[in-house]
PDBQT receptor file of N, H, CA, C and O in Angstrom, charges set to zero:
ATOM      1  N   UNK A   1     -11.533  19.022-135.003  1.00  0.00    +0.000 N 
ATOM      2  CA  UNK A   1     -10.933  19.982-134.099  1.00  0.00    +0.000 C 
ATOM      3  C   UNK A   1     -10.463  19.244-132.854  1.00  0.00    +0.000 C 
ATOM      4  O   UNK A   1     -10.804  18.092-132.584  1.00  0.00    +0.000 OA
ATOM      5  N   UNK A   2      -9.818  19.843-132.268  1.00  0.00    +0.000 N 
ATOM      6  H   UNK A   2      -9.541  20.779-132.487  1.00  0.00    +0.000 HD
ATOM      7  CA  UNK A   2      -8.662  18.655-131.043  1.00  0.00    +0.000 C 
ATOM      8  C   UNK A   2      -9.284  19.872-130.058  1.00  0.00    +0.000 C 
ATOM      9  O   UNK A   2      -9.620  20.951-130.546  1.00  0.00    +0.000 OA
ATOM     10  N   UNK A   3      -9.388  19.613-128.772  1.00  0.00    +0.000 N 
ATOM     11  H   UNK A   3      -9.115  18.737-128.375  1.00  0.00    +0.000 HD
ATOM     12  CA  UNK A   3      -9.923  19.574-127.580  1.00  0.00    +0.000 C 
ATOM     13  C   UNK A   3      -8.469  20.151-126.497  1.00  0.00    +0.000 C 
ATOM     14  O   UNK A   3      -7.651  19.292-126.166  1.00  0.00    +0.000 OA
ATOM     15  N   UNK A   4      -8.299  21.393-126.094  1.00  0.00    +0.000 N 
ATOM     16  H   UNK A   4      -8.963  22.091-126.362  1.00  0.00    +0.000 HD
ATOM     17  CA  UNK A   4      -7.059  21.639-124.865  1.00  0.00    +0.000 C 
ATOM     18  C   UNK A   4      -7.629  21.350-123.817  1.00  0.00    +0.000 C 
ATOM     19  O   UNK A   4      -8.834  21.172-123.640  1.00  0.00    +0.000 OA
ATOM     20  N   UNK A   5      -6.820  21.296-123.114  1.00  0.00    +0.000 N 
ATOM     21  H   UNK A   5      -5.841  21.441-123.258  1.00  0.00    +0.000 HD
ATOM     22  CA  UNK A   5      -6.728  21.580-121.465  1.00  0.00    +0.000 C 
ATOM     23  C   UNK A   5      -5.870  22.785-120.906  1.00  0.00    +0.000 C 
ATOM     24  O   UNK A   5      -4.657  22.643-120.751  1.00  0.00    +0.000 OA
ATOM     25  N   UNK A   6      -6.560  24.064-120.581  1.00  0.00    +0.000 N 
ATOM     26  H   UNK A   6      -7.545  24.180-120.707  1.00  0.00    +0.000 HD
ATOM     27  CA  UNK A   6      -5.455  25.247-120.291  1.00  0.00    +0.000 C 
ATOM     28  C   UNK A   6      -5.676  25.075-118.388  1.00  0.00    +0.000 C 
ATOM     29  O   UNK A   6      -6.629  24.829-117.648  1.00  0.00    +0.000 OA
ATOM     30  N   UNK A   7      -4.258  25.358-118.211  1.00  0.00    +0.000 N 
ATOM     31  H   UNK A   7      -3.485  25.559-118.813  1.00  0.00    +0.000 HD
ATOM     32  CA  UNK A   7      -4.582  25.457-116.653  1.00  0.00    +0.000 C 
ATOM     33  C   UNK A   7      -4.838  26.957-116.419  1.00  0.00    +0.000 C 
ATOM     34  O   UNK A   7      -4.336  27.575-117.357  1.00  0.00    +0.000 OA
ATOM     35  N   UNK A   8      -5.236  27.518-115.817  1.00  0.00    +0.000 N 
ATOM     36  H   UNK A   8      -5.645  27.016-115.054  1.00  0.00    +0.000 HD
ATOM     37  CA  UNK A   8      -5.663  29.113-115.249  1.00  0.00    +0.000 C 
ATOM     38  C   UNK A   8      -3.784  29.697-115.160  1.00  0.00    +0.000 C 
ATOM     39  O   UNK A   8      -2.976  28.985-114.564  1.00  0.00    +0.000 OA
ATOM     40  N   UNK A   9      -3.382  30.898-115.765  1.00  0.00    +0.000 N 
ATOM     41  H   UNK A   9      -4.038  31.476-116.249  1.00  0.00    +0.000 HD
ATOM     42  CA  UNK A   9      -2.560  31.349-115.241  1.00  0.00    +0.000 C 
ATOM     43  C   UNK A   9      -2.532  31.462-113.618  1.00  0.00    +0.000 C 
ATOM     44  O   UNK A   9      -1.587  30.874-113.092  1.00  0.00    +0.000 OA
ATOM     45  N   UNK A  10      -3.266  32.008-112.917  1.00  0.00    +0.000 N 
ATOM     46  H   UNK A  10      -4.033  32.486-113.345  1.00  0.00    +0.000 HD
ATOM     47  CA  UNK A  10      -3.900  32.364-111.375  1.00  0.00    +0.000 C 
ATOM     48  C   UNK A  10      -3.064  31.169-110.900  1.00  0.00    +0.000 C 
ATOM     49  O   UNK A  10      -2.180  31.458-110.094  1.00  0.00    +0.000 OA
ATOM     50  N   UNK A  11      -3.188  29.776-111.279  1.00  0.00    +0.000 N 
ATOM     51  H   UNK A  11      -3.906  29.541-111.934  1.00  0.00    +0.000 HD
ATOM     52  CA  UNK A  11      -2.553  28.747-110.554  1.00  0.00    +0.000 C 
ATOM     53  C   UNK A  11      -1.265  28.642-110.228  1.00  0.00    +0.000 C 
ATOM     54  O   UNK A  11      -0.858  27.975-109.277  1.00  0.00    +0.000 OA
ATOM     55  N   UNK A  12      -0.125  29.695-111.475  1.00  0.00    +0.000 N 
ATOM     56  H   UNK A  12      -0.456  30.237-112.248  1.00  0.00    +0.000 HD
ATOM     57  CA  UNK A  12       1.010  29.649-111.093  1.00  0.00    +0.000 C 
ATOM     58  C   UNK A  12       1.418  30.885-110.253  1.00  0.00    +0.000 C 
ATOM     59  O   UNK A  12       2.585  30.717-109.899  1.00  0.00    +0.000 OA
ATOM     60  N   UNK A  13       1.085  31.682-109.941  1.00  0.00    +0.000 N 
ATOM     61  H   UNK A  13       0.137  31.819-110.229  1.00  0.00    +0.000 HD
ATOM     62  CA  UNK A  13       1.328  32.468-109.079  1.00  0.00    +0.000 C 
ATOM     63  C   UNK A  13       1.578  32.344-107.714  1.00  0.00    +0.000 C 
ATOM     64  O   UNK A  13       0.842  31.783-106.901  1.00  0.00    +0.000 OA
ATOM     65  N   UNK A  14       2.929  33.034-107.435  1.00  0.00    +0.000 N 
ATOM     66  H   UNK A  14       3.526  33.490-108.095  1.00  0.00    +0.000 HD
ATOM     67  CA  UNK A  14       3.560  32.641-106.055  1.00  0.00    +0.000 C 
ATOM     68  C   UNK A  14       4.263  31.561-105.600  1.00  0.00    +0.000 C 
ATOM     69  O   UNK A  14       4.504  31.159-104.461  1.00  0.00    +0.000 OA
ATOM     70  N   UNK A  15       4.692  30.961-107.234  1.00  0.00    +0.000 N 
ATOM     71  H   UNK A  15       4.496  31.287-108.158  1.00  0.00    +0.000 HD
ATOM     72  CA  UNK A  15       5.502  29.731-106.937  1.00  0.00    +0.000 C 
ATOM     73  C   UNK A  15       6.668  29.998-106.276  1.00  0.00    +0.000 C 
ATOM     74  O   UNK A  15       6.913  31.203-106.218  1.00  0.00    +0.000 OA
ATOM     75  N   UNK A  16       7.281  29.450-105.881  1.00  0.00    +0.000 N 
ATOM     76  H   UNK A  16       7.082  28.471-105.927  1.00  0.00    +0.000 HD
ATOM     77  CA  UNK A  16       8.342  29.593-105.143  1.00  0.00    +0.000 C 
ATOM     78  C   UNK A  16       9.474  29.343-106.161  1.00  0.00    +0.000 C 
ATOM     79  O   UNK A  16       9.205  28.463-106.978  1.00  0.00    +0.000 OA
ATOM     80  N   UNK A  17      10.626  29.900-106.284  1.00  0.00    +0.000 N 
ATOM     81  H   UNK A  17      10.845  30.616-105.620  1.00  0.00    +0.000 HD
ATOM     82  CA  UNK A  17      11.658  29.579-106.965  1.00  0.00    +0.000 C 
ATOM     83  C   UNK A  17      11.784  29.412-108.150  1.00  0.00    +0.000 C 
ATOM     84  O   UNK A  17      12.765  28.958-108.739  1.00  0.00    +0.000 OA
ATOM     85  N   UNK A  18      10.252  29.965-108.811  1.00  0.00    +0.000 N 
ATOM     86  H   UNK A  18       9.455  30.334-108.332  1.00  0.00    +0.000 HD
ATOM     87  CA  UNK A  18       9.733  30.334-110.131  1.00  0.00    +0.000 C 
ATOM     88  C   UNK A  18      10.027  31.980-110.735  1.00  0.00    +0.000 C 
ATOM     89  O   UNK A  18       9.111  32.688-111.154  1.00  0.00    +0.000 OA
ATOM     90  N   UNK A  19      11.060  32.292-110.699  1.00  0.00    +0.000 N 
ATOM     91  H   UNK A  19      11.804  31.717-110.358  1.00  0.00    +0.000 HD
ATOM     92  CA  UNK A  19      11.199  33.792-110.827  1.00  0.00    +0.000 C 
ATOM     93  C   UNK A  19      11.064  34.303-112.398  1.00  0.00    +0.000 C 
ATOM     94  O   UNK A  19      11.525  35.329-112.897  1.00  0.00    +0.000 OA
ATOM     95  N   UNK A  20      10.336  33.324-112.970  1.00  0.00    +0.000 N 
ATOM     96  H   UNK A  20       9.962  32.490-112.564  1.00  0.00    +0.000 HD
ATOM     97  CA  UNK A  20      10.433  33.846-115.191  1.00  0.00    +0.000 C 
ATOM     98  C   UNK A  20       8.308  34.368-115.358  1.00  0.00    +0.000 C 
ATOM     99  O   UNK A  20       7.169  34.183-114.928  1.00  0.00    +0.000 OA
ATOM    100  N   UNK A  21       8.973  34.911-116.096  1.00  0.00    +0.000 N 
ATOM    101  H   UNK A  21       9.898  35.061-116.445  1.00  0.00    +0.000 HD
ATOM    102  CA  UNK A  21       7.855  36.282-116.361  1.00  0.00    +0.000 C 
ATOM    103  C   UNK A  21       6.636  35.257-117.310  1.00  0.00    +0.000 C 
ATOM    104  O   UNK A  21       7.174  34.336-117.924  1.00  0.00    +0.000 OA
ATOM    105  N   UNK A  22       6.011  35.297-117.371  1.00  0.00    +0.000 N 
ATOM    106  H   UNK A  22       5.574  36.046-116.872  1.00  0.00    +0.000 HD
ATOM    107  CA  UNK A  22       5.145  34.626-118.414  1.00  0.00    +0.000 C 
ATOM    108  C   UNK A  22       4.576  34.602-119.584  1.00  0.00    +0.000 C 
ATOM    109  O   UNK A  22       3.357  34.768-119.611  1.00  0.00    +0.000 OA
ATOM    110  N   UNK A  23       5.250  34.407-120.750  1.00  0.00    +0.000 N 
ATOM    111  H   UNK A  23       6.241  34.272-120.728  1.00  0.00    +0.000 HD
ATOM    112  CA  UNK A  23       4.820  34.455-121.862  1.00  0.00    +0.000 C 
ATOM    113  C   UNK A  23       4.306  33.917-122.931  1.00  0.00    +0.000 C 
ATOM    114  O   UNK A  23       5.188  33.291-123.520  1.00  0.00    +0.000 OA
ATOM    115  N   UNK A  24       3.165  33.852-123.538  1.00  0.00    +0.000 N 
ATOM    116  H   UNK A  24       2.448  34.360-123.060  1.00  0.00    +0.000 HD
ATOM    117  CA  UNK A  24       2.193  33.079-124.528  1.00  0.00    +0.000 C 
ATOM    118  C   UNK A  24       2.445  33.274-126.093  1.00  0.00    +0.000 C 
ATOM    119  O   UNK A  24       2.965  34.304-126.521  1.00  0.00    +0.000 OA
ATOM    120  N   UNK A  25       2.054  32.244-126.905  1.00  0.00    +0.000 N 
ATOM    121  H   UNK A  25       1.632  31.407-126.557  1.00  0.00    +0.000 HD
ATOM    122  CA  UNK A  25       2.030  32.466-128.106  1.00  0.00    +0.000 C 
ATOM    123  C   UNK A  25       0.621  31.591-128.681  1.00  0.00    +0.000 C 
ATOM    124  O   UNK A  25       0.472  30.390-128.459  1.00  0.00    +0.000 OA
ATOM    125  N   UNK A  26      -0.207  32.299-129.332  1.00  0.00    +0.000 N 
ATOM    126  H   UNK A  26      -0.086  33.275-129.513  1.00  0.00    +0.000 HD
ATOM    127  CA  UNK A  26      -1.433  32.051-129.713  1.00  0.00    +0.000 C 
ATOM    128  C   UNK A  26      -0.866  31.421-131.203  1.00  0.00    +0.000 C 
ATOM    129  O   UNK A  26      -0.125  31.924-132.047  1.00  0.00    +0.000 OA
ATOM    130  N   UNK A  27      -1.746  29.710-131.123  1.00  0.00    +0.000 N 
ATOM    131  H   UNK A  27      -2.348  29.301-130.437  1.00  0.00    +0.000 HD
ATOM    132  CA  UNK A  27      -1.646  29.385-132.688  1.00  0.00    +0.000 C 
ATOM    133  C   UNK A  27      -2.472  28.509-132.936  1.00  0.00    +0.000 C 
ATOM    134  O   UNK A  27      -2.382  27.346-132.541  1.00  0.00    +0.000 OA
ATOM    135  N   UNK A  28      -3.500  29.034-133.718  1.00  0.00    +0.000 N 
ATOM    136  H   UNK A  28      -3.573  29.978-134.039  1.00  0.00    +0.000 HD
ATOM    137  CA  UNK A  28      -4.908  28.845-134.164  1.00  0.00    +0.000 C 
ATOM    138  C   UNK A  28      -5.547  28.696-132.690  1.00  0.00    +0.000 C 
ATOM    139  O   UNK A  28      -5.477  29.645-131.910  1.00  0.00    +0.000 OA
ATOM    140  N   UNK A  29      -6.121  27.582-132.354  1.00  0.00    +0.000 N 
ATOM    141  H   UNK A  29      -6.178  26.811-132.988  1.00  0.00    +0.000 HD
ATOM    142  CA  UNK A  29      -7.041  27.493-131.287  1.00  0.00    +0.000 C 
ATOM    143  C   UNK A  29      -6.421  27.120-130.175  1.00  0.00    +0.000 C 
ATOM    144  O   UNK A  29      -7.154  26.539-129.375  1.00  0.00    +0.000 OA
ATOM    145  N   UNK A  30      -5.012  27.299-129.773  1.00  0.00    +0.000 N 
ATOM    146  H   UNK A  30      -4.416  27.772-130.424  1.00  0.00    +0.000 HD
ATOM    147  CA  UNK A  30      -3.909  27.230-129.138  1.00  0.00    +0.000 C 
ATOM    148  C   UNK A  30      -3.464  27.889-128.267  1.00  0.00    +0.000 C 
ATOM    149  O   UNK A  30      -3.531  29.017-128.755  1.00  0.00    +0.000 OA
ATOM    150  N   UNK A  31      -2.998  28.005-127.186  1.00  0.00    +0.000 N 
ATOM    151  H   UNK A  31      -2.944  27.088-126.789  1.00  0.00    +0.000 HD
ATOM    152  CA  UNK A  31      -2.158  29.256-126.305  1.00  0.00    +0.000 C 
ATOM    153  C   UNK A  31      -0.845  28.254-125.939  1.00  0.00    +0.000 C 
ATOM    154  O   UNK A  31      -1.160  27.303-125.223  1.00  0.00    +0.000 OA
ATOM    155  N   UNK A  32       0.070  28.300-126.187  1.00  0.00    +0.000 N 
ATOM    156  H   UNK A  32       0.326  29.072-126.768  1.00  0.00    +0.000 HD
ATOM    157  CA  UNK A  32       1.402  28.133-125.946  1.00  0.00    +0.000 C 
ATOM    158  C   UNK A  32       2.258  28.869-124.942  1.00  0.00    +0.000 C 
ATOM    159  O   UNK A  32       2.716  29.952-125.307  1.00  0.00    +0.000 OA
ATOM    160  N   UNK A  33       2.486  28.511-123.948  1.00  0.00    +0.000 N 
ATOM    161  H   UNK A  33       2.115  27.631-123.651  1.00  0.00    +0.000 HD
ATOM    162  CA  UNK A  33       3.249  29.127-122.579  1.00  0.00    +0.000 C 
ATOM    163  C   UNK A  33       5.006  29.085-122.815  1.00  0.00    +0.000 C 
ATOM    164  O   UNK A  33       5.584  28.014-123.007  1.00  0.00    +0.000 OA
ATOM    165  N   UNK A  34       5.429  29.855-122.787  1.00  0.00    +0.000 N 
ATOM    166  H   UNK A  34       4.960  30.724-122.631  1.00  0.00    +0.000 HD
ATOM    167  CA  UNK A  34       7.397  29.930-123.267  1.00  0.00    +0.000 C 
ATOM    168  C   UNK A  34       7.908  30.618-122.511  1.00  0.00    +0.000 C 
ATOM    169  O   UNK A  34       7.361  31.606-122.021  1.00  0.00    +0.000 OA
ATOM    170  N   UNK A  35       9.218  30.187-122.225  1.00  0.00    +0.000 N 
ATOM    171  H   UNK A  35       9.662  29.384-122.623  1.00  0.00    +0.000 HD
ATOM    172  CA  UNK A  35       9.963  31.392-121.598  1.00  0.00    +0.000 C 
ATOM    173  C   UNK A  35      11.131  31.663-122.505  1.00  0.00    +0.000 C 
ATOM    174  O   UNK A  35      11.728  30.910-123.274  1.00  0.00    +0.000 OA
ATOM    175  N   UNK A  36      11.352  33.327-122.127  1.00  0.00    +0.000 N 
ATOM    176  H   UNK A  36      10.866  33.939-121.503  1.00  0.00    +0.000 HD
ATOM    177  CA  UNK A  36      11.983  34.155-122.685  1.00  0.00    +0.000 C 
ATOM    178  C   UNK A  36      13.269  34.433-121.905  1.00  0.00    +0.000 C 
ATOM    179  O   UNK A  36      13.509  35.536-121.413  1.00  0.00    +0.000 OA
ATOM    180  N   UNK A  37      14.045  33.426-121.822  1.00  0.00    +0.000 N 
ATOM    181  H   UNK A  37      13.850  32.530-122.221  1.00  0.00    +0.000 HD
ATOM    182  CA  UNK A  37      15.295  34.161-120.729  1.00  0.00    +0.000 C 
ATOM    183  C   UNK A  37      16.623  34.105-121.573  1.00  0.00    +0.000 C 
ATOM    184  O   UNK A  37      16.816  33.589-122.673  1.00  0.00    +0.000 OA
ATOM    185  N   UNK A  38      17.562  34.846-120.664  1.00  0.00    +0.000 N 
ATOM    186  H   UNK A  38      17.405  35.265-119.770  1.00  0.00    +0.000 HD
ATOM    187  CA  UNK A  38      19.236  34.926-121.223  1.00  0.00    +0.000 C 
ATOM    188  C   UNK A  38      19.352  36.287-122.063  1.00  0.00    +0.000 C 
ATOM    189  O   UNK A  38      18.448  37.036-122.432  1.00  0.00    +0.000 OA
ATOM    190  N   UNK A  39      20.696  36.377-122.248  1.00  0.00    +0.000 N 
ATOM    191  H   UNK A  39      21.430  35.768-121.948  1.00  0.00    +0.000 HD
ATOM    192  CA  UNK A  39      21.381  37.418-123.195  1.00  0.00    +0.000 C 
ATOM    193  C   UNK A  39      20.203  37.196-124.390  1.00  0.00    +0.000 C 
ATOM    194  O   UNK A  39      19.571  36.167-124.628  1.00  0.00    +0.000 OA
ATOM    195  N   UNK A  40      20.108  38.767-125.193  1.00  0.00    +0.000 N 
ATOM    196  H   UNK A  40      20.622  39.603-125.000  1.00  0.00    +0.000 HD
ATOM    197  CA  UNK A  40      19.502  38.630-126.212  1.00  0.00    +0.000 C 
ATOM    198  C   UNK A  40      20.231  38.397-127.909  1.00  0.00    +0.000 C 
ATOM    199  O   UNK A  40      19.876  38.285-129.083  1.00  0.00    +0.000 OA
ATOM    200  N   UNK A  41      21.695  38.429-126.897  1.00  0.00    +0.000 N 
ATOM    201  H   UNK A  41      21.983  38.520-125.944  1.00  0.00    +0.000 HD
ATOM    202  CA  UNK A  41      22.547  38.596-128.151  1.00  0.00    +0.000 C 
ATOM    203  C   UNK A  41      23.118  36.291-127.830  1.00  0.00    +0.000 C 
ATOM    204  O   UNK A  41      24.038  35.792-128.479  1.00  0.00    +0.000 OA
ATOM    205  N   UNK A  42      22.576  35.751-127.146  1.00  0.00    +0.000 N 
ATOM    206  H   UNK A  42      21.829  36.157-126.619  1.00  0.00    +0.000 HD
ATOM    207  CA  UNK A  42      22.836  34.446-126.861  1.00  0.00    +0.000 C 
ATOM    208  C   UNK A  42      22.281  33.309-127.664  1.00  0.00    +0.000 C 
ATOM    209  O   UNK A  42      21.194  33.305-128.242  1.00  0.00    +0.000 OA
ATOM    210  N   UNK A  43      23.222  32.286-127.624  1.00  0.00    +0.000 N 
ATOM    211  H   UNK A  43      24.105  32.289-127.155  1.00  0.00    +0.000 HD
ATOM    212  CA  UNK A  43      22.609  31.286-128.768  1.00  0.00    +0.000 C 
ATOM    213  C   UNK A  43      21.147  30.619-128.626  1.00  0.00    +0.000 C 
ATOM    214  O   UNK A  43      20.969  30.860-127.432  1.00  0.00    +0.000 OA
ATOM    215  N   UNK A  44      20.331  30.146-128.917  1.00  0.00    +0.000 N 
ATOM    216  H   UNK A  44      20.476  29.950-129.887  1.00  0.00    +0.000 HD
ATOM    217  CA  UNK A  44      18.699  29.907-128.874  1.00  0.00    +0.000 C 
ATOM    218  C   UNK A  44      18.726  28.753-128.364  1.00  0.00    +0.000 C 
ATOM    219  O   UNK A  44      19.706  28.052-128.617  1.00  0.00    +0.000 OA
ATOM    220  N   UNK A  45      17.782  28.287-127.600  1.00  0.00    +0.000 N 
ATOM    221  H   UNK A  45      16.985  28.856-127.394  1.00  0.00    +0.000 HD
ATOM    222  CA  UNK A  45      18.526  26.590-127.201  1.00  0.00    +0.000 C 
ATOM    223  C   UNK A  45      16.511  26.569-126.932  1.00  0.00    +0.000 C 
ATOM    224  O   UNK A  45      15.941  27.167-126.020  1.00  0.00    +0.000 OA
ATOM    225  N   UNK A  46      15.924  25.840-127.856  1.00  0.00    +0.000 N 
ATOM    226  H   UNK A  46      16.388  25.355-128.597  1.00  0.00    +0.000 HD
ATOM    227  CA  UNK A  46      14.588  25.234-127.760  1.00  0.00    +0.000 C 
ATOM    228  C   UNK A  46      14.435  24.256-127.209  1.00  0.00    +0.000 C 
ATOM    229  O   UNK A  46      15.218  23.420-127.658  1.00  0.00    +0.000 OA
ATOM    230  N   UNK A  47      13.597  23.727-126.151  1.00  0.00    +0.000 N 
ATOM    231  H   UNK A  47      12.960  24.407-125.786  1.00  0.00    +0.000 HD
ATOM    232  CA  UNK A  47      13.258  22.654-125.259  1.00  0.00    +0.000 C 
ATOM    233  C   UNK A  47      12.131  22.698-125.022  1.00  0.00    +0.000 C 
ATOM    234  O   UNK A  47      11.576  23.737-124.664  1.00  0.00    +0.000 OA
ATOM    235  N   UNK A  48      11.407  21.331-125.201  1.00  0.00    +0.000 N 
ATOM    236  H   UNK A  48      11.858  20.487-125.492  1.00  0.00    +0.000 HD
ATOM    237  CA  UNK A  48       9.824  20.831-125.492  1.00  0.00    +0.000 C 
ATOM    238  C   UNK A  48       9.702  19.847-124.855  1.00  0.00    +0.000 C 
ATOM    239  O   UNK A  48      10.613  19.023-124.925  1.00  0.00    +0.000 OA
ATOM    240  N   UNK A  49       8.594  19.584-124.044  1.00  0.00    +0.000 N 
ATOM    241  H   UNK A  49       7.854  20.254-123.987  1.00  0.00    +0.000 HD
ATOM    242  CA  UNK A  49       8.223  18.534-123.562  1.00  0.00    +0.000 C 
ATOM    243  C   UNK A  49       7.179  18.204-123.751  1.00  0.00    +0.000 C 
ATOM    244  O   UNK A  49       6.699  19.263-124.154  1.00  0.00    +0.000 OA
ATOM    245  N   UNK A  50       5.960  17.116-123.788  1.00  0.00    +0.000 N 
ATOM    246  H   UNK A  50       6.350  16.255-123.461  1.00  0.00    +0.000 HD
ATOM    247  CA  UNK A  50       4.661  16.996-123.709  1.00  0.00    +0.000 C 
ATOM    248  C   UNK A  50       4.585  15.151-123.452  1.00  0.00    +0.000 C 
ATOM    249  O   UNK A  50       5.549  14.497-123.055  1.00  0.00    +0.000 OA
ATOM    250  N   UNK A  51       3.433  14.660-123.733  1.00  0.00    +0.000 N 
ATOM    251  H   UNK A  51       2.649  15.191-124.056  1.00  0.00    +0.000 HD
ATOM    252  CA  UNK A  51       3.341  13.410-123.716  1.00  0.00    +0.000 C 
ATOM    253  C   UNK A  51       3.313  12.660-125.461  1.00  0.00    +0.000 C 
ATOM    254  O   UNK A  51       2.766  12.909-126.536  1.00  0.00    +0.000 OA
ATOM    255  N   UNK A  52       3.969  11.955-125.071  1.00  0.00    +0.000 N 
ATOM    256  H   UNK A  52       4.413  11.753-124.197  1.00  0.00    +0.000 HD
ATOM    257  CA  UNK A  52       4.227  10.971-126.545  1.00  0.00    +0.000 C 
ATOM    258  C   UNK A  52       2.809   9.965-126.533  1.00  0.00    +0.000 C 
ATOM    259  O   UNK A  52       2.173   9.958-125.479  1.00  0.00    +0.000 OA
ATOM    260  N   UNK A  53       2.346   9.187-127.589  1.00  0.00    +0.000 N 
ATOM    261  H   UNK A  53       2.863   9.192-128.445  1.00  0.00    +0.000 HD
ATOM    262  CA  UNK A  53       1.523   8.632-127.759  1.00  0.00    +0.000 C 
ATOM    263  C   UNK A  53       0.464   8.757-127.864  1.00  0.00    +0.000 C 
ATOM    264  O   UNK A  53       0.131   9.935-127.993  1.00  0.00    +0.000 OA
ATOM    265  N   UNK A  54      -0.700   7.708-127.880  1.00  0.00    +0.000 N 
ATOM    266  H   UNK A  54      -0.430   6.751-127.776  1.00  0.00    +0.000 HD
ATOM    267  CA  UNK A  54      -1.760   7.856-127.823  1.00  0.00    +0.000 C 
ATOM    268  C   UNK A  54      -2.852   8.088-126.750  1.00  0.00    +0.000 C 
ATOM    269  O   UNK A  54      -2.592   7.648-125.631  1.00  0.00    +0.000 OA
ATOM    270  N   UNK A  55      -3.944   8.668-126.918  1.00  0.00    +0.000 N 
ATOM    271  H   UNK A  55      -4.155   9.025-127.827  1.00  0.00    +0.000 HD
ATOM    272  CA  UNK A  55      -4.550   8.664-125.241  1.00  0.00    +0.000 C 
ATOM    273  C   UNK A  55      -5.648   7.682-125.351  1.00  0.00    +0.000 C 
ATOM    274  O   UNK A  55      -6.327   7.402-124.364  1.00  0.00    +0.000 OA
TER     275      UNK A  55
């Protein structure tokens, strides 16, 4: 089993110039943070970041 690190939602609150709503997706022992923005009728454009390699 692999080990997360979740930061507290509470921490992002009141960011400044952060105006997107917050939304999760649970997968297996997982919580995944996404945003949901644009036309719903608009093309999908997925963007991922994390760290590459080993720790």
């Amino acid at each position: 089993m692999t080990d997360f690190i979740t930061t507290p939602a509470d921490n992002f609150a009141g960011i400044r110039h952060y105006p997107f709503s917050a939304h999760y997706h649970r997968w297996q022992d997982m919580q995944v943070h996404y945003l949901d923005e644009g036309p719903a009728d608009g093309p999908v454009v997925l963007m991922t970041h994390g760290r590459l390699g080993c720790w």
